[in-house]
C-alpha positions in Angstrom: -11.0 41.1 -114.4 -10.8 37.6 -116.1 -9.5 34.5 -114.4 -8.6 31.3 -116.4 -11.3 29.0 -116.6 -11.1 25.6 -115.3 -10.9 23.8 -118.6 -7.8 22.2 -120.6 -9.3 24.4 -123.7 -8.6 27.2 -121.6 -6.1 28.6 -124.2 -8.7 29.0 -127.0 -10.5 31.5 -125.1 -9.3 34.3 -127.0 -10.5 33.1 -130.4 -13.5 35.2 -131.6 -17.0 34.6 -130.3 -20.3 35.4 -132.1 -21.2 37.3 -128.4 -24.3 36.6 -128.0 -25.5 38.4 -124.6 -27.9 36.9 -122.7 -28.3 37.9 -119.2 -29.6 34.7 -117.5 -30.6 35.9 -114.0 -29.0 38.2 -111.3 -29.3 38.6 -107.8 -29.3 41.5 -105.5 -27.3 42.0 -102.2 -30.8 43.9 -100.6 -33.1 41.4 -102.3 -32.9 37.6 -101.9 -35.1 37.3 -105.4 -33.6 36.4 -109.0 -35.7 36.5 -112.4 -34.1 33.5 -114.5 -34.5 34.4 -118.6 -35.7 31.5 -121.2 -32.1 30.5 -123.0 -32.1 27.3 -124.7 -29.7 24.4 -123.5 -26.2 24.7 -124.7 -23.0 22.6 -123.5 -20.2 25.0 -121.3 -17.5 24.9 -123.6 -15.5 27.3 -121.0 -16.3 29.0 -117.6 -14.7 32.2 -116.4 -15.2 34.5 -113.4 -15.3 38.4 -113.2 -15.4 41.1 -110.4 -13.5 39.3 -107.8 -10.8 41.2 -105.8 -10.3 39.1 -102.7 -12.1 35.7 -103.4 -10.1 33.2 -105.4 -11.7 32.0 -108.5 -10.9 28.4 -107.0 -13.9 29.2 -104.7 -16.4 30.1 -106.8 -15.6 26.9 -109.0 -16.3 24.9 -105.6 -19.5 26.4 -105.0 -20.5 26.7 -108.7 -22.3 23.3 -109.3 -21.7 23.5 -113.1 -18.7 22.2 -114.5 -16.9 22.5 -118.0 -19.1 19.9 -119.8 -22.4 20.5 -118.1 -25.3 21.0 -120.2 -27.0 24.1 -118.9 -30.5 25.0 -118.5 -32.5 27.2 -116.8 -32.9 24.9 -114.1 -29.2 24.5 -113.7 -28.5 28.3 -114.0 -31.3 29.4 -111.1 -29.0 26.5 -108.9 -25.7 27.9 -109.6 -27.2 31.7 -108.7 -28.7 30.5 -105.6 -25.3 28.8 -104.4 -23.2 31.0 -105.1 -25.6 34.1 -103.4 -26.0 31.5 -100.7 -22.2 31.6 -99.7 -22.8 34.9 -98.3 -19.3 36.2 -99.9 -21.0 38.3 -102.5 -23.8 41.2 -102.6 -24.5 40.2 -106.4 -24.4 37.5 -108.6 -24.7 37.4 -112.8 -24.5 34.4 -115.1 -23.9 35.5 -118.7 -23.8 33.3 -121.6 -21.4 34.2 -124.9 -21.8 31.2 -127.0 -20.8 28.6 -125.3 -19.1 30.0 -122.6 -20.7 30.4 -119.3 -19.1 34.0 -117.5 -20.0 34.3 -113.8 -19.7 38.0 -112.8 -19.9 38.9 -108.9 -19.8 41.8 -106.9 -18.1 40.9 -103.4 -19.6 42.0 -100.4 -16.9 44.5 -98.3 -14.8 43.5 -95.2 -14.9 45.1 -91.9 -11.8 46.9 -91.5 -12.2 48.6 -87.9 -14.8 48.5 -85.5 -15.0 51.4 -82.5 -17.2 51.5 -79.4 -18.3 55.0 -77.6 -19.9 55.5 -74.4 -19.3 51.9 -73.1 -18.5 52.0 -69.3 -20.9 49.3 -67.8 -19.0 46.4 -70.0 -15.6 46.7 -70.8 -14.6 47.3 -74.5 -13.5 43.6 -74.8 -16.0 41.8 -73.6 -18.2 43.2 -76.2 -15.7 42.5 -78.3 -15.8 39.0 -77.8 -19.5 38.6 -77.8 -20.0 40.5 -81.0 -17.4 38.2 -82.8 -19.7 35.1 -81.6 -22.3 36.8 -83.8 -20.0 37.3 -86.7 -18.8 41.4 -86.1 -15.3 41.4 -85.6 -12.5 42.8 -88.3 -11.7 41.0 -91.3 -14.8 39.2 -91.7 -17.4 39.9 -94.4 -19.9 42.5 -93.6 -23.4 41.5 -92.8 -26.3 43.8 -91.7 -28.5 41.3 -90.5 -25.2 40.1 -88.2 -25.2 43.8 -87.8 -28.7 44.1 -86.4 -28.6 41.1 -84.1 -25.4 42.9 -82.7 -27.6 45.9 -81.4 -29.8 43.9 -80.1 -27.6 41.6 -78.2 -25.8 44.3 -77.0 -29.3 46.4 -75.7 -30.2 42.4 -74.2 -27.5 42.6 -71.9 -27.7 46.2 -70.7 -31.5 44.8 -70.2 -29.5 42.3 -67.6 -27.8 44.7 -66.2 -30.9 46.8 -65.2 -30.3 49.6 -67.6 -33.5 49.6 -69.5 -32.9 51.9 -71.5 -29.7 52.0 -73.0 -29.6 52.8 -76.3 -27.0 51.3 -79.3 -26.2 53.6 -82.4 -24.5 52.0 -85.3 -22.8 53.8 -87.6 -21.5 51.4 -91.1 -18.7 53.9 -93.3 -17.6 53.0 -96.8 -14.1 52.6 -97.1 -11.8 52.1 -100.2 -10.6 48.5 -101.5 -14.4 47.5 -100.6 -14.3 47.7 -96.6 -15.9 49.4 -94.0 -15.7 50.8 -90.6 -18.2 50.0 -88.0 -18.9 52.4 -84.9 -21.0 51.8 -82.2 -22.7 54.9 -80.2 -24.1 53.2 -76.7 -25.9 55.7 -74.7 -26.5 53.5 -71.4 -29.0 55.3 -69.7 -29.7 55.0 -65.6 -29.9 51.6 -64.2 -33.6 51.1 -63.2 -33.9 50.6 -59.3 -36.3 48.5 -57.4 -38.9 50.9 -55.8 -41.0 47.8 -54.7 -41.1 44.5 -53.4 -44.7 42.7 -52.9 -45.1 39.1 -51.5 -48.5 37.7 -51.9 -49.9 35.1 -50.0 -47.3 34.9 -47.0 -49.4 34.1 -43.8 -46.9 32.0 -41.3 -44.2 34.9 -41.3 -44.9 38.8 -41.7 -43.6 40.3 -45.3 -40.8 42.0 -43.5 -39.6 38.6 -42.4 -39.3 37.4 -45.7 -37.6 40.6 -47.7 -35.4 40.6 -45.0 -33.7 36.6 -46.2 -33.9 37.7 -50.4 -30.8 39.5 -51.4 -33.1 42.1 -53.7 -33.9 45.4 -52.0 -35.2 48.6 -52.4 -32.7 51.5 -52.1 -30.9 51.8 -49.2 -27.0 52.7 -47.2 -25.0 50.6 -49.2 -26.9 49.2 -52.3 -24.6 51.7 -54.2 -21.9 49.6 -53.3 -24.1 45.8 -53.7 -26.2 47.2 -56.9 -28.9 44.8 -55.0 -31.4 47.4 -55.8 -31.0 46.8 -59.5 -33.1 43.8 -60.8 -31.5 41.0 -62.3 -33.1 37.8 -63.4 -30.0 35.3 -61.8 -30.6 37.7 -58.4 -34.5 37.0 -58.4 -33.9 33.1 -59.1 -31.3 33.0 -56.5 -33.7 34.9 -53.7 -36.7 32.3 -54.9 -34.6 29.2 -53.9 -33.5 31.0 -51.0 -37.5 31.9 -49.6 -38.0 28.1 -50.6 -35.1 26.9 -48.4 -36.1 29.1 -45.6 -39.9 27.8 -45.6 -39.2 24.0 -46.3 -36.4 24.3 -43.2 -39.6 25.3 -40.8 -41.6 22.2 -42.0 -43.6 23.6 -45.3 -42.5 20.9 -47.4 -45.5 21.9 -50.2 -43.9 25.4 -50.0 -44.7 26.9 -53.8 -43.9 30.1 -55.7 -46.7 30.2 -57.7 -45.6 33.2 -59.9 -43.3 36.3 -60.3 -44.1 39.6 -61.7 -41.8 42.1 -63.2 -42.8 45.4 -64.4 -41.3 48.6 -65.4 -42.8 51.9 -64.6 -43.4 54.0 -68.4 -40.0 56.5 -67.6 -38.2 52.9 -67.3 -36.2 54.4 -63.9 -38.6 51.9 -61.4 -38.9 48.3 -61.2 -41.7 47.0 -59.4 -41.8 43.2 -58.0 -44.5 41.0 -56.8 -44.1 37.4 -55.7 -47.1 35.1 -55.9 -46.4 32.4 -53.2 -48.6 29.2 -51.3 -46.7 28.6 -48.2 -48.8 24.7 -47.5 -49.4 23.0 -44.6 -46.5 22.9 -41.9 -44.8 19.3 -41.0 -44.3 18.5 -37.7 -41.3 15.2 -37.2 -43.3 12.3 -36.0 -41.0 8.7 -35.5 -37.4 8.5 -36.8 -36.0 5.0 -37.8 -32.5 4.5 -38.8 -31.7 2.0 -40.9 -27.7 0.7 -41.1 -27.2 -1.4 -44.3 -24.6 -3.5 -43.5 -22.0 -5.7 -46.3 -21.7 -8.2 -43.7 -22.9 -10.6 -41.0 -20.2 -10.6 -38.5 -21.3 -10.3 -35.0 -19.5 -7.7 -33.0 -17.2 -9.8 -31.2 -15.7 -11.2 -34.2 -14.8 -7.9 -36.1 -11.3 -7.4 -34.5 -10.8 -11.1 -35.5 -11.8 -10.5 -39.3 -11.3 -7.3 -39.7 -7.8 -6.1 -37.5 -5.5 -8.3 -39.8 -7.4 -6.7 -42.9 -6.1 -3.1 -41.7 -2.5 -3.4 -40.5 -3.0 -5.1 -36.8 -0.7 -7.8 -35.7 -2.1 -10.4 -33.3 -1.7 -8.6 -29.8 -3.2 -5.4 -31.3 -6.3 -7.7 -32.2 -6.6 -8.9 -28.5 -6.8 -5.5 -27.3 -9.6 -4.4 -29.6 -11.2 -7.5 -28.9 -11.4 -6.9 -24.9 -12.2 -3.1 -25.4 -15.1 -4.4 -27.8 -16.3 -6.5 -25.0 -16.3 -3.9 -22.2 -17.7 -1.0 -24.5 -20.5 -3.6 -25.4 -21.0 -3.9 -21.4 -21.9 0.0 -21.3 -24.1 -0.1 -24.3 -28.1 0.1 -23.2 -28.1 -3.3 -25.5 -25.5 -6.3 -25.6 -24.5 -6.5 -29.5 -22.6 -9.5 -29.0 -24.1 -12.4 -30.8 -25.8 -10.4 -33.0 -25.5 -10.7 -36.7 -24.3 -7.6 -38.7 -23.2 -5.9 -35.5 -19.9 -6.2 -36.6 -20.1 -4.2 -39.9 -17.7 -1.4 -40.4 -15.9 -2.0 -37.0 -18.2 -2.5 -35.1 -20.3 0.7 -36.2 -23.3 -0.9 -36.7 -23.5 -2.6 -33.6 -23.2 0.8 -31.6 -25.9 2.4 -34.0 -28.4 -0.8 -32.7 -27.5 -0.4 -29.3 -27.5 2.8 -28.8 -30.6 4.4 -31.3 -32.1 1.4 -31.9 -31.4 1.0 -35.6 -32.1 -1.7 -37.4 -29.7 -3.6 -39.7 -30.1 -5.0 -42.9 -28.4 -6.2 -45.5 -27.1 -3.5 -47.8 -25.8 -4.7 -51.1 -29.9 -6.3 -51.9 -30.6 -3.1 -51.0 -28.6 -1.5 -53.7 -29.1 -4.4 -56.2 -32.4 -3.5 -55.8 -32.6 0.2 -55.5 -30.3 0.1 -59.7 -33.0 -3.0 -60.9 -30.5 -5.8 -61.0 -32.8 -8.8 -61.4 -34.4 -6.6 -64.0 -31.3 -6.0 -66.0 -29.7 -9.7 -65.2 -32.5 -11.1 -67.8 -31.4 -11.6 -71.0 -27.4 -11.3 -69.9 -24.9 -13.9 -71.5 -22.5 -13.5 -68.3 -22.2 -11.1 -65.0 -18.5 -9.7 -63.8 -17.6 -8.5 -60.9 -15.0 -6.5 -59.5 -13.1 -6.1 -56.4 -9.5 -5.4 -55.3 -9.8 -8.3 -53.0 -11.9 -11.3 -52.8 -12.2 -14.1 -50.3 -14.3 -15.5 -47.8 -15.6 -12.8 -46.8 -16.6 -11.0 -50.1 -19.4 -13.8 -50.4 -20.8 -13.7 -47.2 -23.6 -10.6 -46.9 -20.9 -8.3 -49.5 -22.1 -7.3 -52.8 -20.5 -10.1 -54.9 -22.2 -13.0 -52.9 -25.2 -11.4 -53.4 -24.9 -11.1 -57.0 -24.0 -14.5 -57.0 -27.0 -15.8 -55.3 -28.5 -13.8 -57.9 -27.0 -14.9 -61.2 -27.1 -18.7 -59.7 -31.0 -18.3 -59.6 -31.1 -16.7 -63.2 -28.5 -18.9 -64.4 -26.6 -16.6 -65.4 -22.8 -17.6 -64.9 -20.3 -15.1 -62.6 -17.1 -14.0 -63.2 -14.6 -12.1 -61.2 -11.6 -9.8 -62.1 -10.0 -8.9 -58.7 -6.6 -7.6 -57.7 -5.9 -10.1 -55.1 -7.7 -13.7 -55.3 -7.8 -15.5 -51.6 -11.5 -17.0 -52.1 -11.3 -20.8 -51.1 -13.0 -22.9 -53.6 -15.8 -24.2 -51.3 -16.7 -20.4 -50.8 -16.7 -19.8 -54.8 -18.8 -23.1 -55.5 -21.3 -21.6 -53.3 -21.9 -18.6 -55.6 -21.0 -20.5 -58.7 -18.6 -18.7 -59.3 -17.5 -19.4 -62.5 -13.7 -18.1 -63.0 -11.7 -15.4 -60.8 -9.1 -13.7 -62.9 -6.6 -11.8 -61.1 -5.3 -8.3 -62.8 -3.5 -5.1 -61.1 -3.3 -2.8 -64.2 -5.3 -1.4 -67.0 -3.4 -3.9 -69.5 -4.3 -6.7 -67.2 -8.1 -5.8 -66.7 -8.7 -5.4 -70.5 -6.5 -9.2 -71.0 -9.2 -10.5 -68.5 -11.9 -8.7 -69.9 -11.2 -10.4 -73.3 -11.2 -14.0 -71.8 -14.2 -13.7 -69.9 -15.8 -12.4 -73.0 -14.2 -15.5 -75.3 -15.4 -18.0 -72.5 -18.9 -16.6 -72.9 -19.0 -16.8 -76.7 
């Protein structure tokens, strides 16, 4: 079969051609090696294909890297062969020269038409299906044997996963006519090996039985027919190892290791046998326990109601009463938080956590300017923003933005807000240098303020 070649002299292909035969190399399907014959140079008057049946000839002038005009040498011609072979479309590829015009003869690889599965019962026919196809076996794409091999052995890999050592895959490949073929697979899954044995080596603080009895792995028992936790499985093992270290590290062996595993198989493949390598460390015994409360602000306890009531809904009579019950819950507390700076964090929270445990307050936002590097990162910056949905006097006293404004005012590094609601007086901003606040409720209006607090720092 002759296509048209992609020339505007097309139409004098037909004039007679001193045909001069010269095979310039060739490539095999089952062997990725071409010999390249001596021709000297000529110009490719024309270029036409032969032997395709389902590629378009379009394609091969897209691969081909010689066009009508080319000089062609042998160079050029062992680079065309190996691009063309390199498409994986065809099983051969032939480059003939007759006179000046370069003929390109292939010999397509086939198509897989059908592909069947017997004996499958552990996976279902279309989850094969759609792992095979991953791997490039699935109808009506071209036929590959190495995509072929790595098909049995992916599917023997996950019987492996299913305990079923050994399964067994058959393929069977079958010419068919208009160059396809039908692929059957033969799956002979075998037994699933069973656990005949678990060993733990190196257990001292609990007995062995102790410890098999908390992994979800067994040997054969009532109802591991029904769990399949007698077949090995290398999620099930991992899943048992974080559960022995939880179970150790919850009795105070914080060093508790798992130094090893060890899987084997015995020869018929029908036992698997387990042994578990372990150092179970010293055991920790709770000395002291401190709590710590960061706290955003440094409102005493008896001003929370004060500050804070209005802030969540509470008219002025509502914030008497929670002022007086503050007052006589303080009373019953073993310690008096009233007059006592950051007791009055989070309602009042903090001050029951220090007089009641003991805990000790400190400020929380240089704890987590600290704990992300701030000072570290504020070097070299043109300009810090903030954000909050409301700031005022408040937000500057012990609350994240006052203390990244003490911050950028010893850098000197200018601060910039973008809040929802703006009720900061200006002797409260001057103290942070705070530089502009710009209010903004939607994503439009963050991005506006965005762009002027960038213009005002350029």
């Amino acid at each position: 079969m002759t296509f048209p070649a992609c020339s505007d002299r097309a139409q004098r292909r037909n004039r007679p051609h001193a045909r001069i035969p010269a095979l310039l190399t060739g490539i095999l399907a089952s062997v990725a090696a071409f010999s390249v014959l001596a021709v000297d140079p000529f110009v490719v008057r024309d270029i036409r294909v032969e032997g395709v049946q389902r590629t378009e000839a379009g394609t091969i002038f897209n691969y081909l890297p010689i066009k009508v005009g080319d000089r062609v040498t042998d160079e050029r011609i062992s680079d065309a062969v190996k691009a063309l072979y390199a498409t994986g479309f065809f099983r051969d590829v032939r480059l003939e020269a007759q006179g000046d015009v370069l003929i390109v003869s292939v010999q397509e690889r086939p198509t897989i038409s059908s592909i069947t599965y017997v004996g499958n019962k552990e996976f279902d026919t279309d989850t094969i299906k759609k792992a095979l196809k991953d791997i490039g076996i699935t109808e009506a794409r071209i036929f590959d044997r190495s995509a072929l091999d790595r098909a049995e052995q992916e599917l023997k890999r996950q019987y492996i996963t299913r305990g079923r050592y050994g399964a067994s895959v058959q393929t069977t490949v079958t010419p068919q006519e208009r160059n396809r073929v039908a692929i059957n697979f033969t799956i002979d899954e075998g037994d699933a090996a069973k656990i005949a044995r678990i060993n733990i080596v190196g257990a001292k603080a609990f007995t062995e039985k102790q410890l098999l009895s908390e992994m979800a792995l067994t040997t054969p028992g009532w109802f591991t027919w029904y769990t399949k936790n007698d077949q090995y499985s290398k999620q099930k093992l991992s899943a048992d190892l974080e559960t022995l270290r939880s179970f150790y590290q919850n009795r105070g062996y914080l060093e508790f290791n798992v130094d090893s595993t060890q899987v084997s198989i015995s020869p018929d493949k029908d036992d698997i046998f387990i042994t578990l390598n372990i150092t179970e460390g010293p055991r920790y015994n709770v000395g002291e326990v401190r709590v710590a409360v960061l706290c955003d602000v440094n409102t005493p306890w008896e001003r929370c109601a004060e500050i804070y009531g209005p802030q969540k809904g509470a008219d002025p009579d509502m914030v008497r009463r929670l002022t007086e019950r503050l007052d006589a819950y303080a009373a019953e507390l073993p310690r008096d938080p009233r007059g006592v700076a950051m007791t009055g964090a989070a309602g009042g929270l903090s001050g029951g956590l220090w007089a009641r445990f003991d805990a000790a307050l400190e400020p929380g936002a240089p704890y987590v300017l600290d704990a992300v590097r701030f000072d570290e990162r504020l070097r070299g910056c043109a300009g810090v923003i903030a954000g909050e949905g409301r700031i005022d006097e408040q937000s500057v006293m012990g609350k994240i933005v006052g203390e990244i404004g003490d911050r950028a005012l010893a850098a000197g590094v200018p601060l910039f807000a973008i809040v929802g609601r703006n009720s900061v007086p200006p002797e409260a901003a001057e103290r942070i240098a705070l530089r502009g606040v710009h209010e903004a409720t939607t994503l439009e209006e963050i991005e506006a303020a965005a762009e002027r607090v960038g213009r005002e720092l350029t």
